[in-house]
C-alpha positions as CSV (number, residue, x, y, z in Angstrom):
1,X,-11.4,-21.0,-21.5
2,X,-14.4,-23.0,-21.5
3,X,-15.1,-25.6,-18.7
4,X,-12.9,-28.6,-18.8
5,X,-15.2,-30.8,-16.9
6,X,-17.2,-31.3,-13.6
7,X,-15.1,-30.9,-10.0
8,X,-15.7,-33.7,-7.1
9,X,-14.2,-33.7,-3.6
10,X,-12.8,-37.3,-2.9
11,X,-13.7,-37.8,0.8
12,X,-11.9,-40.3,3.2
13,X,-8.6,-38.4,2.9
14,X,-8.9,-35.6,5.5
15,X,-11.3,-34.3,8.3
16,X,-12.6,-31.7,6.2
17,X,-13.2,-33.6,3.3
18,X,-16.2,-35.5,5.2
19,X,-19.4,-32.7,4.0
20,X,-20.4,-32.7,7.7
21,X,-17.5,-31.7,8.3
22,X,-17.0,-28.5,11.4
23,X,-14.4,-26.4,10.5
24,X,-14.8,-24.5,14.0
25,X,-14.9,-28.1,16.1
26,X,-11.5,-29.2,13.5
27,X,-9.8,-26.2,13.5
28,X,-7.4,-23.8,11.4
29,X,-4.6,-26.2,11.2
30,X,-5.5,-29.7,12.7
31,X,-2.6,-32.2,13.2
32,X,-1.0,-33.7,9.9
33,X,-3.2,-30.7,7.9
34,X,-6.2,-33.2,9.1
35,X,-4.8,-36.1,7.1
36,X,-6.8,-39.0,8.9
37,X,-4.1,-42.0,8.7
38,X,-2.3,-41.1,10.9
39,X,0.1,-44.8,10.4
40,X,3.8,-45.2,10.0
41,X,5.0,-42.8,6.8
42,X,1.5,-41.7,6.1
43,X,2.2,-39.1,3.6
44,X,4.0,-41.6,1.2
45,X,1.2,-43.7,1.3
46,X,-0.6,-40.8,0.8
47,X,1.0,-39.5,-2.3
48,X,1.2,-43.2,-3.3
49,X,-2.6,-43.1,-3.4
50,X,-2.5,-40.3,-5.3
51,X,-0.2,-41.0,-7.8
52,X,-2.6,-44.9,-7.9
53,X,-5.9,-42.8,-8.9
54,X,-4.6,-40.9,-11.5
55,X,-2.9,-43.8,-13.3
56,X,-6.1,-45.9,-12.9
57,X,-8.4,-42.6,-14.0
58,X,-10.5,-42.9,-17.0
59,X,-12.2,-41.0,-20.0
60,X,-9.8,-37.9,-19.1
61,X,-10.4,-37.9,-15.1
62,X,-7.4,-36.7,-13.2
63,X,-7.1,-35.7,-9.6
64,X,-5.1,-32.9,-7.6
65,X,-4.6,-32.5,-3.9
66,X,-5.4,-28.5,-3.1
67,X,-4.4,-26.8,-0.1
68,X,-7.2,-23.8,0.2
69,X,-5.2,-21.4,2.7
70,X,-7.3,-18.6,4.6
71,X,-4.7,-15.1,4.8
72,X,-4.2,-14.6,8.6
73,X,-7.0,-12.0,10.8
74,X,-6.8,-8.6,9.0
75,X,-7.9,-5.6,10.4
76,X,-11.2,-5.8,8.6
77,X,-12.1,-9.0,10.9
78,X,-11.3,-7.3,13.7
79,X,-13.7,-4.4,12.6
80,X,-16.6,-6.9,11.6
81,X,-16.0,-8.8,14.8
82,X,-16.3,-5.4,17.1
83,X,-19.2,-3.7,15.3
84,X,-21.3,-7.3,14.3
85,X,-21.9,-8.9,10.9
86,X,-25.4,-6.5,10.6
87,X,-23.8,-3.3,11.1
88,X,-21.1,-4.4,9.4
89,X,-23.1,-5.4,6.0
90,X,-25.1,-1.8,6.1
91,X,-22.7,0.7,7.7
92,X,-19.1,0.0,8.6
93,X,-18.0,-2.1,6.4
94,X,-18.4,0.7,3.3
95,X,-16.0,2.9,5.7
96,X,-12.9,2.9,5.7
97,X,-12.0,2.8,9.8
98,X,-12.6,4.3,12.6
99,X,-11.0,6.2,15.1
100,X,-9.5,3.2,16.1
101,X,-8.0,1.3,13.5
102,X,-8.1,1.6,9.2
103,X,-9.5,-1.5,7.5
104,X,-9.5,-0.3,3.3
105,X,-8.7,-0.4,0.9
106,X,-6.7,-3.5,0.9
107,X,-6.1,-3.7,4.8
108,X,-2.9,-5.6,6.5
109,X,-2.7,-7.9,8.7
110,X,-3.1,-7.8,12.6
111,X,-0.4,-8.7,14.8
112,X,-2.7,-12.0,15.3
113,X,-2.7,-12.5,11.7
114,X,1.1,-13.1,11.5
115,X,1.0,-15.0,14.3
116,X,-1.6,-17.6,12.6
117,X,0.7,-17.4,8.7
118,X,3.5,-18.2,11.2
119,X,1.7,-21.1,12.4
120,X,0.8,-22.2,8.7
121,X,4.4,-21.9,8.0
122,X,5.9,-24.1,11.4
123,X,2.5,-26.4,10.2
124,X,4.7,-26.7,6.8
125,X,7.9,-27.3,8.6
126,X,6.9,-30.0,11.0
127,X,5.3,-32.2,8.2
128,X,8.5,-31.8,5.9
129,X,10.2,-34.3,7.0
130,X,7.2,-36.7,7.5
131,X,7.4,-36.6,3.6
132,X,4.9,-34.3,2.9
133,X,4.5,-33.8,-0.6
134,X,6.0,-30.1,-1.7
135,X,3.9,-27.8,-3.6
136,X,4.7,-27.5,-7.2
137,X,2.4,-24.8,-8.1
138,X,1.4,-21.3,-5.8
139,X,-1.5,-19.1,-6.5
140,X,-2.8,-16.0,-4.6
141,X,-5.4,-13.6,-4.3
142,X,-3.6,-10.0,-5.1
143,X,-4.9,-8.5,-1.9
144,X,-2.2,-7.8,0.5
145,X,-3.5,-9.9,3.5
146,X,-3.1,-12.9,1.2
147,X,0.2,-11.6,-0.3
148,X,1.8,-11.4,3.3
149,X,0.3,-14.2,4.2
150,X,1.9,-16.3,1.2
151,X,5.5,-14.2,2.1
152,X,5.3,-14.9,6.0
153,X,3.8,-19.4,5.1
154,X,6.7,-20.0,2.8
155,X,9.3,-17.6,2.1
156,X,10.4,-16.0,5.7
157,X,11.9,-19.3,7.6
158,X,12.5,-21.1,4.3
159,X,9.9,-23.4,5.0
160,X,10.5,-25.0,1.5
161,X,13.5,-25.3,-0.7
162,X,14.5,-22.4,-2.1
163,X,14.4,-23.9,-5.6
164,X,10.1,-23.7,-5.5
165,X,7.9,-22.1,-8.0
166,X,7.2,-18.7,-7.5
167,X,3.9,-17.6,-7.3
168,X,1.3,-16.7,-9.8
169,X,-0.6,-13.6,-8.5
170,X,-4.7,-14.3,-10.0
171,X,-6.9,-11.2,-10.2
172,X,-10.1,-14.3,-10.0
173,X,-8.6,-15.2,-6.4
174,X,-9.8,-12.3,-4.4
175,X,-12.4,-11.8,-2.0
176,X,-15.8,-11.5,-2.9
177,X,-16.0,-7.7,-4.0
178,X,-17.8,-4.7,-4.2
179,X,-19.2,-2.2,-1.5
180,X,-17.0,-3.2,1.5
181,X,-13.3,-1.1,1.3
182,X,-11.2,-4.0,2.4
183,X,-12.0,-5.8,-0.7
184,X,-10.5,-2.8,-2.9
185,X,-7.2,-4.1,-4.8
186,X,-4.3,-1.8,-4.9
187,X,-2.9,-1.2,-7.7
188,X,-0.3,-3.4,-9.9
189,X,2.5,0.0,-9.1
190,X,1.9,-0.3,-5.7
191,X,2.1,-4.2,-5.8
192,X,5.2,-4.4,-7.5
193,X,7.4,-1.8,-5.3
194,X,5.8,-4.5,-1.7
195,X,6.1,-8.1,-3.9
196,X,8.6,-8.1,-6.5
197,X,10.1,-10.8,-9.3
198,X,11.2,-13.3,-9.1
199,X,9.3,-14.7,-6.3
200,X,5.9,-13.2,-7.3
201,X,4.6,-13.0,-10.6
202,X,1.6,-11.4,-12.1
203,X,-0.4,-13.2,-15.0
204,X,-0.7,-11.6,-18.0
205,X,-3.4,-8.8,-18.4
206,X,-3.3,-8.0,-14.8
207,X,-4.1,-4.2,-14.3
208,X,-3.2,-1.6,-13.2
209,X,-6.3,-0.1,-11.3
210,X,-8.7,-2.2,-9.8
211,X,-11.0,-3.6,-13.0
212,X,-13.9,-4.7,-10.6
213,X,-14.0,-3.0,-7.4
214,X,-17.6,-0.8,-7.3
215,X,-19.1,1.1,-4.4
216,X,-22.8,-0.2,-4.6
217,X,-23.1,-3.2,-5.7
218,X,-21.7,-6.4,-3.9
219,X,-20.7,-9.4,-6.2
220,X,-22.9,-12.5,-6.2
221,X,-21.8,-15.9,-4.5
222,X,-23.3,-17.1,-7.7
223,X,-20.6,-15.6,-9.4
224,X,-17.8,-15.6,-7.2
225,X,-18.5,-19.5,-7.5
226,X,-18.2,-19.3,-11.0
227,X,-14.7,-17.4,-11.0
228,X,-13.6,-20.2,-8.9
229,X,-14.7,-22.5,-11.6
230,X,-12.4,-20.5,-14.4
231,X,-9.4,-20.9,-12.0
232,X,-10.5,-24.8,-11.7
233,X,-10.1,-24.8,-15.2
234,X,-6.5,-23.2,-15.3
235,X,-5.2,-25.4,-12.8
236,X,-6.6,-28.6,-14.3
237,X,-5.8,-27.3,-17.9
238,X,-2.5,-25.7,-17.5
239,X,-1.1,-27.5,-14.6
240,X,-1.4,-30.8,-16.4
241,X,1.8,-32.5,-14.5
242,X,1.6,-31.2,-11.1
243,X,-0.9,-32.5,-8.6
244,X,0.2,-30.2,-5.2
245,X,-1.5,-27.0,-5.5
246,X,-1.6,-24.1,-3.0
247,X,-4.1,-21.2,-3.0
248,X,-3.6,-18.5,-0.5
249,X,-6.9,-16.8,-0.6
250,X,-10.1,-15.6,1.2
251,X,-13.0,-17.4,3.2
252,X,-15.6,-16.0,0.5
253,X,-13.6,-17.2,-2.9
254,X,-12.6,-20.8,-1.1
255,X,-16.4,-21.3,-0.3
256,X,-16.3,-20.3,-3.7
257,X,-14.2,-23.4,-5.0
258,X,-16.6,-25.2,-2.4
259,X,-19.6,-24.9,-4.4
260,X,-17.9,-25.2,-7.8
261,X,-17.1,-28.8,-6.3
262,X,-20.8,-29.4,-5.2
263,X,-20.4,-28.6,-1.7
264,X,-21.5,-26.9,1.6
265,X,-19.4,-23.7,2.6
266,X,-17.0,-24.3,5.3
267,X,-15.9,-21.9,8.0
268,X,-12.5,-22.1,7.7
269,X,-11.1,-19.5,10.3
270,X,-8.3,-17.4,9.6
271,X,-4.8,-18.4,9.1
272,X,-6.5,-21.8,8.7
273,X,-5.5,-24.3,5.7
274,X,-8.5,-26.6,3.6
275,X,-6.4,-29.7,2.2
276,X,-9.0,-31.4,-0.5
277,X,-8.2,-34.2,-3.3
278,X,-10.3,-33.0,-5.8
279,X,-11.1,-34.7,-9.1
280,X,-11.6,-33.2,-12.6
281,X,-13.6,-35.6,-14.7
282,X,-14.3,-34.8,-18.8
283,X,-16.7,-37.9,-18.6
């Protein structure tokens, strides 16, 4: 698909939308997703905003509020965190554990890490009934920290209706790949017995063994931020209706989507959620 135009953050909306913006300082989940009004029934006015830019949009602009969802701490953060980014880069991370714990291929989450998709879920749950827009489309990595992650945020508690979309399962929103073992997929068998239909769905072409995955060589950021881009351009050219978007995904492919947009990476921690109004203009 070839580009369908140029992606812009609209700032003013939330915390993180401002470019100086500390995700540590903010946090995963700040109050109201970091929505700054914080007036009487801010999320109608909110949606009513919305709703005002893309009827007053021009020469094909439209905008689409994104919620960028970090999976909750897997095993592999622990791992980078006890052995230090260096060592983890050159050595451990191209293991696949220790005597202590396993972290690839396609490593769980920790007991922390359903803790924090819990916490994105009761996140969900308190702003419901402020009005809160719902979702009308779900994407996801097809690692399985994301995949539970997704499951625990917004199908265990019925945090939404039961009537949502299901969600699309995109081979383009995984973690940056190559060399490190937790960023091995497994495969679409081993998917399907975990996350079945109805509520997940694969897209079309998705295969079977891992189609990327190789043990010396590390993908660019360069072109993580361009697979980003092609998912920008599935959204915006598919999803030409909705305007609520979730992605349940990774720190590397959301700083991904960052620098499609023309912006700074964020350090988004994990379990943490990245709201953005984000507009697609043709112009």
């Amino acid at each position: 698909m070839a580009r369908s135009g140029v992606y812009t953050i609209v700032q003013g909306f939330f915390l993180q939308d401002d470019p100086e913006a500390d995700g540590i300082a903010i946090g995963g989940i700040p109050d109201r997703f970091g929505l700054i009004d914080g007036s009487e029934n801010y999320w109608d006015k909110f949606h009513n905003r919305i709703l005002e830019l893309n009827d007053q949009a021009q020469d094909g602009s439209s905008y689409k509020v994104f919620f960028l969802s970090r999976h909750g701490q897997g095993w592999h953060n622990v791992a980078e965190a006890k052995y230090g980014q260096e060592a983890w880069d050159e050595t451990y991370s191209k293991l696949f554990g220790d005597d202590e714990f396993t972290w690839g291929p396609d490593p769980l989450l920790t007991p922390l890490g359903i803790d924090q998709a819990q916490a994105a879920r009761t996140a969900w749950q308190a702003e419901l009934p402020k009005g809160i827009p719902l979702p009308q489309c779900f994407y996801c990595s097809p690692l399985k920290r994301a995949l539970d992650t997704w499951r625990i945020t917004f199908d265990e508690g019925k945090a939404l209706p039961e009537d949502r979309p299901n969600v699309l399962i995109l081979e383009n929103l995984r973690e940056e790949y190559g060399e490190h073992t937790c960023d091995m997929r497994s495969t679409r068998s081993q998917l399907e017995s975990e996350y079945w239909p109805p509520l997940y769905t694969f897209e079309e072409g998705f295969a079977e063994k891992d189609p990327v995955w190789e043990p010396e060589e590390r993908e660019t950021k360069e072109h993580v931020r361009q697979r980003a881009l092609t998912v920008l351009d599935r959204i915006f050219g598919n999803d030409r209706d909705e305007i609520y978007i979730t992605i349940t995904a990774h720190s590397g492919i959301i700083n991904g989507f960052l620098g499609a947009m023309g912006r700074q990476p964020y350090a988004l921690p994990t379990g943490g959620i990245l709201p953005l109004v984000v507009k697609c203009s043709t112009a």
